[in-house]
Structure formats: structure tokens, C-alpha cells
VOKEZA-504514 format. One line per field, with one value per residue: residue in three letters; y, z, x of N, C-alpha, C in turn. Coordinates in nm, 4 decimals. Layout:
residuo: [Ala, ...]
n_Y: [Y, ...]
n_Z: [Z, ...]
n_X: [X, ...]
ca_Y: [Y, ...]
ca_Z: [Z, ...]
ca_X: [X, ...]
c_Y: [Y, ...]
c_Z: [Z, ...]
c_X: [X, ...]
This chain:
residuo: [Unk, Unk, Unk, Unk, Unk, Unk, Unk, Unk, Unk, Unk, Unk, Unk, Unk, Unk, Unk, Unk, Unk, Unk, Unk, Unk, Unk, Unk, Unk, Unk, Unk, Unk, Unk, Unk, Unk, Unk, Unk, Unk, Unk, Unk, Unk, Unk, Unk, Unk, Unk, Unk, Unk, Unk, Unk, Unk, Unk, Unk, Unk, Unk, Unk, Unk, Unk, Unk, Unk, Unk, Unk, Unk, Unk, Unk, Unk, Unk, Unk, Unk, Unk, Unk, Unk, Unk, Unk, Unk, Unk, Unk, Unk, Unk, Unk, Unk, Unk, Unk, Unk, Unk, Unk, Unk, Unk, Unk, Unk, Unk, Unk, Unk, Unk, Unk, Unk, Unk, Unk, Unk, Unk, Unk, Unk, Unk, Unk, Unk, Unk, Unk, Unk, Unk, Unk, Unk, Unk, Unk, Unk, Unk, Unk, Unk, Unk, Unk, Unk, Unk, Unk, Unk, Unk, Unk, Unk, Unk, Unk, Unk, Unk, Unk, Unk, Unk, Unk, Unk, Unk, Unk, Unk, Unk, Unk, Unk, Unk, Unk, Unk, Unk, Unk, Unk, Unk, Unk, Unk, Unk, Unk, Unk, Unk, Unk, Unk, Unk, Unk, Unk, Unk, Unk, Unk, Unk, Unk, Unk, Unk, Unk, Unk, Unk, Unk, Unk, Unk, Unk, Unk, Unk, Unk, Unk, Unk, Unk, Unk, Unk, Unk, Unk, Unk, Unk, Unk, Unk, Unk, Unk, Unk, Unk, Unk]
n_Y: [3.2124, 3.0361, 3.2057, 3.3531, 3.1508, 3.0627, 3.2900, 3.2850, 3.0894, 3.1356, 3.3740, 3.2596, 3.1668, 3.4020, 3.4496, 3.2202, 3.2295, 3.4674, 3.3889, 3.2437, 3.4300, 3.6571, 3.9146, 4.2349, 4.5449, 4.8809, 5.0607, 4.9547, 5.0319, 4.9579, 4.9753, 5.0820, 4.8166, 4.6243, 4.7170, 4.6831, 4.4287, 4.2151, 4.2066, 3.9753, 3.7990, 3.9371, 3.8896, 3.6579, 3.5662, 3.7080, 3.5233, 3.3116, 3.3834, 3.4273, 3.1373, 2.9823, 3.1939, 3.2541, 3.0345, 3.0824, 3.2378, 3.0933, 2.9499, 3.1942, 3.2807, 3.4319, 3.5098, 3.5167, 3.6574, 3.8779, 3.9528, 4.1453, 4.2983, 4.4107, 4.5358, 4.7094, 4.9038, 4.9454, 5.0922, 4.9479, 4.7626, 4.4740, 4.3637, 4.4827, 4.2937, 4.0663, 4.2342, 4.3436, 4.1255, 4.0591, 4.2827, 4.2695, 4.0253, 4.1163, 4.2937, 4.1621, 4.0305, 4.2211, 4.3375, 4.0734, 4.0269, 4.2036, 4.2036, 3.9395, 3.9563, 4.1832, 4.0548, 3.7946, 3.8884, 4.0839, 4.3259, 4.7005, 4.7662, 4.9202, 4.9728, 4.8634, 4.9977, 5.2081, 5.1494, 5.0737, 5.3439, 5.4806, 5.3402, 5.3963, 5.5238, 5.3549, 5.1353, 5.0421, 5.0540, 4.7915, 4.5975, 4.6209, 4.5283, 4.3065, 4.1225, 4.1868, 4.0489, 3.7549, 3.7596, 3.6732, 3.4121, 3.4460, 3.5608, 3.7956, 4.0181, 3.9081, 3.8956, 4.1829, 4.2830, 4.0967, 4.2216, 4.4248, 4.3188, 4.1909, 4.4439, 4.6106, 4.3738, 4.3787, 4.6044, 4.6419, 4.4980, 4.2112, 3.8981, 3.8099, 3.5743, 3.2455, 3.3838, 3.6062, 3.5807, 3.6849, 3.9503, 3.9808, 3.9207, 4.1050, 4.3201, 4.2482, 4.2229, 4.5009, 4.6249, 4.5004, 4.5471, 4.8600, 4.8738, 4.7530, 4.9400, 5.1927, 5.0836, 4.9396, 4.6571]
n_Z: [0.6546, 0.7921, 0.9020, 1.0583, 1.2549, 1.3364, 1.4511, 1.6922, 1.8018, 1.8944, 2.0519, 2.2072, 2.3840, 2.5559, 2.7023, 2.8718, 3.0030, 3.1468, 3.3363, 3.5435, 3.5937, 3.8337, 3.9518, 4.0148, 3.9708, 3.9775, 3.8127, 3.7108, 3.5617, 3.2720, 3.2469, 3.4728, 3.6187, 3.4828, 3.5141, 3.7914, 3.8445, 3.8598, 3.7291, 3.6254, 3.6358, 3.4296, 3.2362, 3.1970, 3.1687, 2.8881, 2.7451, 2.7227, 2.6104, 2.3834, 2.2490, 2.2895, 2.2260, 2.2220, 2.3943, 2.6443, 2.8334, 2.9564, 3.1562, 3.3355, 3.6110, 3.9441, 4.2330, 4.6040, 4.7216, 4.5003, 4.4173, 4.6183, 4.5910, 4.3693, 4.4458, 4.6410, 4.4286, 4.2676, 4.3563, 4.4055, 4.4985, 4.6665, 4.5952, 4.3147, 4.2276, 4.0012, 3.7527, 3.7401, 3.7368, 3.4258, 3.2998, 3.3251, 3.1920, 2.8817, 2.8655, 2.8672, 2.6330, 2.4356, 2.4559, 2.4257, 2.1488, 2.0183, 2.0329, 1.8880, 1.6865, 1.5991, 1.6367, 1.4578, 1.2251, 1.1303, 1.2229, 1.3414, 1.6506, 1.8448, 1.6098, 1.6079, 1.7875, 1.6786, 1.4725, 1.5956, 1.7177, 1.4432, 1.3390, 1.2976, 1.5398, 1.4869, 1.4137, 1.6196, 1.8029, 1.7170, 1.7164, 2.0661, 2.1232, 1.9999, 2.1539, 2.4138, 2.4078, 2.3719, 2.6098, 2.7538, 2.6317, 2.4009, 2.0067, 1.9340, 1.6677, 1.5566, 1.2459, 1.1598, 1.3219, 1.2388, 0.9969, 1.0782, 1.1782, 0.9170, 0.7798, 0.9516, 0.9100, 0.6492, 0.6220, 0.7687, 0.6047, 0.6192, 0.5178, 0.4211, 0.5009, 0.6143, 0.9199, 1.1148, 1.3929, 1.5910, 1.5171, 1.5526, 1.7931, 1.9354, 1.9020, 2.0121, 2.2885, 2.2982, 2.3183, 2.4781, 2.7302, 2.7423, 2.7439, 3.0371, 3.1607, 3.1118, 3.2872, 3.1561, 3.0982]
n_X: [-3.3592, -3.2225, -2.9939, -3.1422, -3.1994, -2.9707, -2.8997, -3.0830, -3.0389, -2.7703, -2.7858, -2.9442, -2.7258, -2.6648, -2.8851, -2.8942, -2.6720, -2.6724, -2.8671, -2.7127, -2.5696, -2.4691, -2.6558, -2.6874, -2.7555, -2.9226, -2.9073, -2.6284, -2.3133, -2.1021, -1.8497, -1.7594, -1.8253, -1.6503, -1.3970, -1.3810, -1.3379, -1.1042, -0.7799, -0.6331, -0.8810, -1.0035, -0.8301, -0.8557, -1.1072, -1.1778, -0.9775, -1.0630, -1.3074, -1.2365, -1.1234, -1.4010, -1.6083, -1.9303, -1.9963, -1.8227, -1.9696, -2.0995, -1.9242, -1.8782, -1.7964, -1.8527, -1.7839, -1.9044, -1.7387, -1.6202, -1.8444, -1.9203, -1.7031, -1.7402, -1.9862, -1.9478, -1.7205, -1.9100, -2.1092, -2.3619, -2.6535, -2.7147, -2.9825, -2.9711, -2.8099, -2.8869, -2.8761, -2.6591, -2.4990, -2.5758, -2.5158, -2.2110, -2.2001, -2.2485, -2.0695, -1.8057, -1.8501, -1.8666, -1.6226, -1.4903, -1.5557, -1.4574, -1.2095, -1.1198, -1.2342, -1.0727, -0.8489, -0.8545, -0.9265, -0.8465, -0.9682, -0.9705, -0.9100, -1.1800, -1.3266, -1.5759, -1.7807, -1.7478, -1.9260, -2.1415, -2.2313, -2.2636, -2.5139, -2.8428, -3.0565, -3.2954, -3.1975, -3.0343, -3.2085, -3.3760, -3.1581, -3.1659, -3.4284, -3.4374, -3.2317, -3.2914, -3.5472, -3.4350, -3.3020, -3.5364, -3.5835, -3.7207, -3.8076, -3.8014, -3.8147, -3.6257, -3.5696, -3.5003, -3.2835, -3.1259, -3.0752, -2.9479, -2.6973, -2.5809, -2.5812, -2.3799, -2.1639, -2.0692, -2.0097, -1.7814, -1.6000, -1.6253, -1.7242, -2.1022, -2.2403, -2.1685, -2.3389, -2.2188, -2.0597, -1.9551, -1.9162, -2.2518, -2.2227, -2.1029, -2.3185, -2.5531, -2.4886, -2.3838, -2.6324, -2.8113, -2.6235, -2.6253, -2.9205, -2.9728, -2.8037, -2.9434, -3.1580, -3.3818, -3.6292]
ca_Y: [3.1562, 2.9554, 3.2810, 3.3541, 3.0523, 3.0591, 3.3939, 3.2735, 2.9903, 3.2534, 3.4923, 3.1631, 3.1520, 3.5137, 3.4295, 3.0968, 3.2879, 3.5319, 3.2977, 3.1998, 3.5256, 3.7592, 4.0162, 4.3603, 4.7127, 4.9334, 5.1358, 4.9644, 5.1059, 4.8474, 5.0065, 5.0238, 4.6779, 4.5319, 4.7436, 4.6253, 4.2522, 4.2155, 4.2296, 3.8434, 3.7360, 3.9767, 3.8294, 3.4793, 3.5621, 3.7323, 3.3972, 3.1554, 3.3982, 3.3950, 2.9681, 2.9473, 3.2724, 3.3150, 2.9808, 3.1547, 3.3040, 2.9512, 2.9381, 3.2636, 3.2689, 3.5496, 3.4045, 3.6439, 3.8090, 3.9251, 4.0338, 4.2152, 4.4187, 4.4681, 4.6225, 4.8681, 4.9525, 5.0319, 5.1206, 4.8502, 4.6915, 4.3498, 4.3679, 4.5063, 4.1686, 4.0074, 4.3125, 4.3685, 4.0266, 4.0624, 4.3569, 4.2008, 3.9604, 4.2030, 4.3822, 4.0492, 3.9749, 4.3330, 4.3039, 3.9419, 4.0349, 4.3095, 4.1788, 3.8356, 4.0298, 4.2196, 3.9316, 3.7107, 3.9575, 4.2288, 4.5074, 4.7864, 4.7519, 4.9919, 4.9884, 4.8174, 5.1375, 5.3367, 5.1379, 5.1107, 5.4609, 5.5398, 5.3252, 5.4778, 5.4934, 5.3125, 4.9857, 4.9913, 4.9846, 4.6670, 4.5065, 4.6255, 4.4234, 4.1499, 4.1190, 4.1465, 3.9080, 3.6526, 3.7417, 3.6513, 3.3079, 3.4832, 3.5681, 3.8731, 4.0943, 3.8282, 3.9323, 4.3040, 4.1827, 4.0068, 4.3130, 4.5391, 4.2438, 4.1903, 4.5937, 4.6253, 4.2981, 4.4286, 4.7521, 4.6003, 4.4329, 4.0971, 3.8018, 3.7965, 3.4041, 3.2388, 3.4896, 3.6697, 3.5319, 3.8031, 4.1632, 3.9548, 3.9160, 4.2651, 4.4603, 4.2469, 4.2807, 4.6555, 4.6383, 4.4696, 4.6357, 5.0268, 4.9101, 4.7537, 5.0675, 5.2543, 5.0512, 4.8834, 4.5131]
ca_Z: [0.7754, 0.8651, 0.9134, 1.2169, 1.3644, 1.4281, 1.5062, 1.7900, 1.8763, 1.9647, 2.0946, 2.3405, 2.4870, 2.6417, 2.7832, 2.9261, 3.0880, 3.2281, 3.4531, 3.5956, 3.6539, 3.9938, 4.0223, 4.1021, 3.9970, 3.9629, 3.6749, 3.6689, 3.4861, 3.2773, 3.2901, 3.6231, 3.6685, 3.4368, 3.6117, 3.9376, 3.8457, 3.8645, 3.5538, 3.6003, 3.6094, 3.2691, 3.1216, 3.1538, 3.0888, 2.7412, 2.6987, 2.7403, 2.4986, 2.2470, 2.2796, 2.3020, 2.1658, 2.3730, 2.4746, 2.7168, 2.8976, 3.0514, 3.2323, 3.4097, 3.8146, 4.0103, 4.3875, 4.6690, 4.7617, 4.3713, 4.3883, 4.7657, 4.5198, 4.2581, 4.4697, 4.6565, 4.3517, 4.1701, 4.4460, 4.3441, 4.6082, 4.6653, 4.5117, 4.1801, 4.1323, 3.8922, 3.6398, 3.7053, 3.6154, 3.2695, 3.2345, 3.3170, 3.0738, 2.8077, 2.8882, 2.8042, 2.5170, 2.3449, 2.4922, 2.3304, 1.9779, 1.9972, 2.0275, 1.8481, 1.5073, 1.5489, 1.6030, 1.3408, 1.0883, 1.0948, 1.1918, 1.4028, 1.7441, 1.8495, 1.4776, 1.6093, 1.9000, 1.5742, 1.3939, 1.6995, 1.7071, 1.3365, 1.3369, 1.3111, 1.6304, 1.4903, 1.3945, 1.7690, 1.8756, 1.6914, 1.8279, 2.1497, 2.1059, 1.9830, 2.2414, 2.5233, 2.3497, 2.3734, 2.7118, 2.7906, 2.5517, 2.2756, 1.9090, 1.8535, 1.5856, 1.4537, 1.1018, 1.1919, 1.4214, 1.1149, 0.9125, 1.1226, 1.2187, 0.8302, 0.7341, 1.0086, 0.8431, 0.5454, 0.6349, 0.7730, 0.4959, 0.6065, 0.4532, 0.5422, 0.5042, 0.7093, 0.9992, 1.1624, 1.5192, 1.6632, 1.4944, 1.6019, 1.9227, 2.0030, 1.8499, 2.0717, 2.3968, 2.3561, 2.3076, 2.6370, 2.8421, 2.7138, 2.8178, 3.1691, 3.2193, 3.1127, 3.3474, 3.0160, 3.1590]
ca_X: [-3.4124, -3.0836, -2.9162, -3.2115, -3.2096, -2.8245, -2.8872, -3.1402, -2.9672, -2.6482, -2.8284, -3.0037, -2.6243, -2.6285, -2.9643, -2.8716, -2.5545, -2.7430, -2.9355, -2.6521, -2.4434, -2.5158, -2.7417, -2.5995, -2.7347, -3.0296, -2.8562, -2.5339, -2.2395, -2.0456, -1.7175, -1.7055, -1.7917, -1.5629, -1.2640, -1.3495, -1.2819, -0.9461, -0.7190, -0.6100, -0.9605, -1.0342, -0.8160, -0.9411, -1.2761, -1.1183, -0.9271, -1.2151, -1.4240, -1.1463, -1.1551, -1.5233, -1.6599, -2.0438, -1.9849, -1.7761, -2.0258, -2.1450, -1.8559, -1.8529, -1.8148, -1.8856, -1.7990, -1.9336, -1.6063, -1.5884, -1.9909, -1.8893, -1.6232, -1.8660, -2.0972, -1.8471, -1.6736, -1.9644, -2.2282, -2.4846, -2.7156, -2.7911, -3.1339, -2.9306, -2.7183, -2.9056, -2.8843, -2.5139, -2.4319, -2.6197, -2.4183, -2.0712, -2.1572, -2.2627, -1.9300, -1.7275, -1.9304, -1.8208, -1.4872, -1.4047, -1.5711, -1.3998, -1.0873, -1.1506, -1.1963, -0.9326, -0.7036, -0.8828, -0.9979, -0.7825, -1.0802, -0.9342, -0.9798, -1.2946, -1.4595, -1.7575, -1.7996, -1.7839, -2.0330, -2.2920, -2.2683, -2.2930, -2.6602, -2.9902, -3.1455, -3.4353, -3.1318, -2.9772, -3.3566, -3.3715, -3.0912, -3.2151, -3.5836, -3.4286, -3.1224, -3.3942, -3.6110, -3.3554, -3.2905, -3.6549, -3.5894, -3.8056, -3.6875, -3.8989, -3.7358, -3.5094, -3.5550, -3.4336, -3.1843, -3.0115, -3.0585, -2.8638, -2.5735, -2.5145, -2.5364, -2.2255, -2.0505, -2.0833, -1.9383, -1.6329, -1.5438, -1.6370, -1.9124, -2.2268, -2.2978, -2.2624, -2.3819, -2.0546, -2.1358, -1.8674, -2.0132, -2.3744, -2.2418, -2.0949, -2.4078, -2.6592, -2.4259, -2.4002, -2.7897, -2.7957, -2.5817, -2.7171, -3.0547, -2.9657, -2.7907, -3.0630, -3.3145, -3.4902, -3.5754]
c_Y: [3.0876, 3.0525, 3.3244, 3.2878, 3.0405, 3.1622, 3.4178, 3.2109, 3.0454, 3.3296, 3.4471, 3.1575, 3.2402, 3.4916, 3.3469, 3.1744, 3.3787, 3.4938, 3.3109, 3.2974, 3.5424, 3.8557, 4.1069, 4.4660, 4.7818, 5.0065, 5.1025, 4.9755, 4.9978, 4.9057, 5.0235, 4.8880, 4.5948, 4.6170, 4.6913, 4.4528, 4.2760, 4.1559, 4.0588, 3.7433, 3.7730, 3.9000, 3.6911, 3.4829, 3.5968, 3.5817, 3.2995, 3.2273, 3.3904, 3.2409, 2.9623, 2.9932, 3.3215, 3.1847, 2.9961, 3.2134, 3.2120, 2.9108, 3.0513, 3.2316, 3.4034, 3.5116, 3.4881, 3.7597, 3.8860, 3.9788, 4.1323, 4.3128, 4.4698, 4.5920, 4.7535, 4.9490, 5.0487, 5.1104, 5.1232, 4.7964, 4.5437, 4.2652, 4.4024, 4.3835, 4.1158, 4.1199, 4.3087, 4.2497, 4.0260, 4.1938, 4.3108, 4.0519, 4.0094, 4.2663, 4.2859, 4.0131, 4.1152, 4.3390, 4.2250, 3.9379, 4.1104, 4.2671, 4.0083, 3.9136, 4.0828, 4.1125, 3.8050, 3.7637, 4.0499, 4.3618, 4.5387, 4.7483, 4.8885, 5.0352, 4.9437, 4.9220, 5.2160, 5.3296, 5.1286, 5.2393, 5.5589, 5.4322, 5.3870, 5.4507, 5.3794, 5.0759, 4.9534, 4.9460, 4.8445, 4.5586, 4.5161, 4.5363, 4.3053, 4.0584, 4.1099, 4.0768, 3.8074, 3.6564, 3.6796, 3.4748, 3.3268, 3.5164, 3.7082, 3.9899, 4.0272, 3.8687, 4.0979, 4.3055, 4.1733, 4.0794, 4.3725, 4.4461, 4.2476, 4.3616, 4.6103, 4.5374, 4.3330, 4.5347, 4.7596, 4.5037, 4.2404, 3.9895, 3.7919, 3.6557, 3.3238, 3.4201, 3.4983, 3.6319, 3.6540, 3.9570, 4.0865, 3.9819, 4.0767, 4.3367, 4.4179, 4.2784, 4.4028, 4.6773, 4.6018, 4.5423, 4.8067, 5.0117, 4.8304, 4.8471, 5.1515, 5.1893, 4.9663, 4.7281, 4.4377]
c_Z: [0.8569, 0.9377, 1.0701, 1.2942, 1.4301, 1.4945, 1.6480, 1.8492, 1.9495, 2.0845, 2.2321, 2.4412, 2.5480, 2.7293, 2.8640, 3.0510, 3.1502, 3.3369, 3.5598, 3.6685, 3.7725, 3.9205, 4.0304, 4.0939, 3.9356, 3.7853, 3.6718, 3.5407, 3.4349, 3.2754, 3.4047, 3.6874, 3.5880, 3.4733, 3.7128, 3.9130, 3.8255, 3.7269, 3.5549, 3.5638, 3.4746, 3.1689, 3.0657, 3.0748, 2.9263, 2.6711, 2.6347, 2.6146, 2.3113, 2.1826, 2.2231, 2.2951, 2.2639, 2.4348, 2.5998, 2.8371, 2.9821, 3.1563, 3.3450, 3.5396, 3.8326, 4.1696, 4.4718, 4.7362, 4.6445, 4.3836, 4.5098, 4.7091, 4.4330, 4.3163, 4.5456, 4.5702, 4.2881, 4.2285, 4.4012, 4.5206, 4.5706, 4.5708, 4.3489, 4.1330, 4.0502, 3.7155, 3.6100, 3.6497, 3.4960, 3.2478, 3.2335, 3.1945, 2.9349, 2.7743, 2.8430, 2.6538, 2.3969, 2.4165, 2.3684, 2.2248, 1.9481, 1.9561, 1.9458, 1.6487, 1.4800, 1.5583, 1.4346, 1.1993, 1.0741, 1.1028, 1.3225, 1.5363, 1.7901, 1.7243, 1.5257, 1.6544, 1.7642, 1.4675, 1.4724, 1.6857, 1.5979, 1.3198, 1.3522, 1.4076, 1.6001, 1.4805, 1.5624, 1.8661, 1.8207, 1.7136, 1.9356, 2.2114, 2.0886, 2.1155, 2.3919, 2.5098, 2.3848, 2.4937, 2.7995, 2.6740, 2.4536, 2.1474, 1.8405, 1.8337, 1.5600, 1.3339, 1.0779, 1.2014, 1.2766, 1.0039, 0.9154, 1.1309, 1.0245, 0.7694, 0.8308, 0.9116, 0.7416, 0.5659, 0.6920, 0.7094, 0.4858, 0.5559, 0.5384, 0.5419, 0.5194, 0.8223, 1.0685, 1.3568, 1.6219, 1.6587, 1.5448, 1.7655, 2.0182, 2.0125, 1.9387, 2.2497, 2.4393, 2.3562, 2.4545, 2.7003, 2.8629, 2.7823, 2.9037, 3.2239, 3.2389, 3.2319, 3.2805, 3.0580, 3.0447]
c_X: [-3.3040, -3.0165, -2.9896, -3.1937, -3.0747, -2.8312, -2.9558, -3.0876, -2.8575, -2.7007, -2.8750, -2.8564, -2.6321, -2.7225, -2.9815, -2.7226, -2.5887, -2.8056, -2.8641, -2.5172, -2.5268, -2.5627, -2.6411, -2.7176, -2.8538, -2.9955, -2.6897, -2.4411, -2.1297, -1.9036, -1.6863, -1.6952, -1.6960, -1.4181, -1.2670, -1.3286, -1.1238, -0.8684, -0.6656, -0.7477, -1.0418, -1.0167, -0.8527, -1.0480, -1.2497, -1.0721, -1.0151, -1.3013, -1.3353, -1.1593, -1.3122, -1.6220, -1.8127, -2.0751, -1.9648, -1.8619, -2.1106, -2.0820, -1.7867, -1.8587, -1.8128, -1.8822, -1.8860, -1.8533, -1.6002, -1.7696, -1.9286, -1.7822, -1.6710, -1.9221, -2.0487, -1.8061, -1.7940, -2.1270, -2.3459, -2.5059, -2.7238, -2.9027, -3.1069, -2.8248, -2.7209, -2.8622, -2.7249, -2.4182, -2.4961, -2.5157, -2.2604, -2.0500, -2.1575, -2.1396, -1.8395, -1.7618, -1.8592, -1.6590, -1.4173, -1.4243, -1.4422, -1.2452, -1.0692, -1.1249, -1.1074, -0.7752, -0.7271, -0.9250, -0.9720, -0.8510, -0.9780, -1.0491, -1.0524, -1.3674, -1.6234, -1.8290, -1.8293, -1.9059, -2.1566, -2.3175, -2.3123, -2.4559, -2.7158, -3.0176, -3.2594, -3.3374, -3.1222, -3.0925, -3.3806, -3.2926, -3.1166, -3.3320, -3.5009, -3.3296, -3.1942, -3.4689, -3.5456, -3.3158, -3.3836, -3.7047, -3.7162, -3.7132, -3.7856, -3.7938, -3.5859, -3.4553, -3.4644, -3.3300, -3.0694, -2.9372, -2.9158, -2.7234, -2.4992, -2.5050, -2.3840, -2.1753, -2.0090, -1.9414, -1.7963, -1.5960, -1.6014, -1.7775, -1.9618, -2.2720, -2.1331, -2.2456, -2.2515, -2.1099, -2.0083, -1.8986, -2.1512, -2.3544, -2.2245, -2.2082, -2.5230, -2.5830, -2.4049, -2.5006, -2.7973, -2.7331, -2.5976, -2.8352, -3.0844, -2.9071, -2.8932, -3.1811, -3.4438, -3.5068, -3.6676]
């Protein structure tokens, strides 16, 4: 039960940072939006999540000259801002694990990409539920959720207690940002 509740309590930062990003895109595309930010402001955002892990994601900005390149770059409307900032944070969020483990834990950088993709459809659907749950300050499919985060940890070598708040964070961020691409709200 400890292992959920951190796992909600985490999971409450992406949804709390979400509030507070921009809006963009009907079906936006997170590689396009995380190219169109500019490689000095990447790297901050990388920095800060390295520091402060999904803390990080409290302190995003998005001004309106940087949404006004967003939305050219990635030909998002107005009316799509709110989605495209959940995806630009989603996109940071698997970014800074990404690169967080591999600086602190020696996994190969893109193992996680290989382990999202080696899940069962029926796991990534469960990070999916739960990862939108928490976007909606709910915790439904916690217990799942926890399943699938310690089967990855596991699988890259690392302990599962306490909860790996970096493979948690990647696997619900690519859950998020697949199904604001997709249109899934």
C-alpha cells in the first residue's frame, strides 16, 4: 500500500503540472513539440528534472512567443494548447527518466522505449488508466499501475522497494503522451 500511495502521490505531480502548462493540439505530436523548443531551453528543463525529478514539472514556463512557435512548428490551434502542454510535459518526463537512469543507474539509454514496447497491450493499457486517472486527481488502477512499474524495474536490473520513481515516471508519461496523441482525454 506504501508503494501506491507514493505511486499516487508522484503521479499527483504530473497532474498538478499539467494545470499549469499551455494548451496546444488536437492530436499533437510530441516530437515535434519538444524540437520546436529550443535546445537551450531543453536543456534546462532536462537539468531541473535531473535536480528535482517530476518536481520539475512545477516549474515549467511556456511564455506566448514559445506557445506562437509551438503552434507553427507543429500546426496546433489555439483551442489545442491545453493538450500540447500535457504532452510537452509527458515528453520531459520520458526524456529526464530516461536520461536520469542512465546517468544514475547505468541502464542504456532507450531501454525503457524497448521495454514500453515489449509490454502486453493489456500492461500499457494500465498505465494508460492509471496515468489519466491521475491526470483527473483520481488513483484508479493504482494496484496495476504498480504491477507493470515494478515488472519493468525488475527487468532492468534494478529494486523494486522502494518504488523506482524514474521507470514509474517514464512508463506513466509515455502513457500520457500516446493517449493525447491519440485523442484519449
Amino acid at each position: 500500500m506504501k508503494a501506491i500511495r507514493t505511486l499516487v502521490l508522484t503521479l499527483a505531480a504530473v497532474g498538478l503540472a499539467a494545470i499549469a502548462a499551455p494548451a496546444l493540439a488536437a492530436v499533437p505530436k510530441g516530437d515535434c513539440l519538444w524540437q520546436a523548443i529550443p535546445a537551450a531551453q531543453r536543456n534546462a528543463m532536462l537539468d531541473n528534472y535531473r535536480a528535482k525529478g517530476l518536481a520539475s514539472l512545477q516549474e515549467v514556463e511556456v511564455n506566448d512567443a514559445l506557445t506562437l512557435t509551438l503552434r507553427r512548428a507543429c500546426n496546433f490551434t489555439e483551442a489545442e494548447d491545453f493538450t500540447a502542454g500535457e504532452i510537452v510535459g509527458a515528453v520531459l518526463i520520458e526524456k529526464g527518466a530516461d536520461l536520469v537512469l542512465a546517468e544514475r543507474n547505468s541502464i542504456a539509454r532507450g531501454s525503457l522505449d524497448k521495454r514500453w514496447k515489449a509490454l502486453a497491450q493489456a500492461e500499457r493499457d494500465a498505465m494508460t488508466t492509471f496515468g489519466l486517472a491521475i491526470m483527473k486527481n483520481e488513483n484508479t488502477g493504482a494496484a496495476e499501475a504498480l504491477a507493470v512499474v515494478n515488472k519493468v524495474t525488475g527487468a532492468l536490473g534494478l529494486p523494486t522497494d522502494p518504488l523506482n520513481t524514474d521507470v514509474f515516471a517514464y512508463l506513466a508519461g509515455r502513457a500520457i503522451r500516446e493517449a493525447r496523441e491519440a485523442g484519449i482525454k
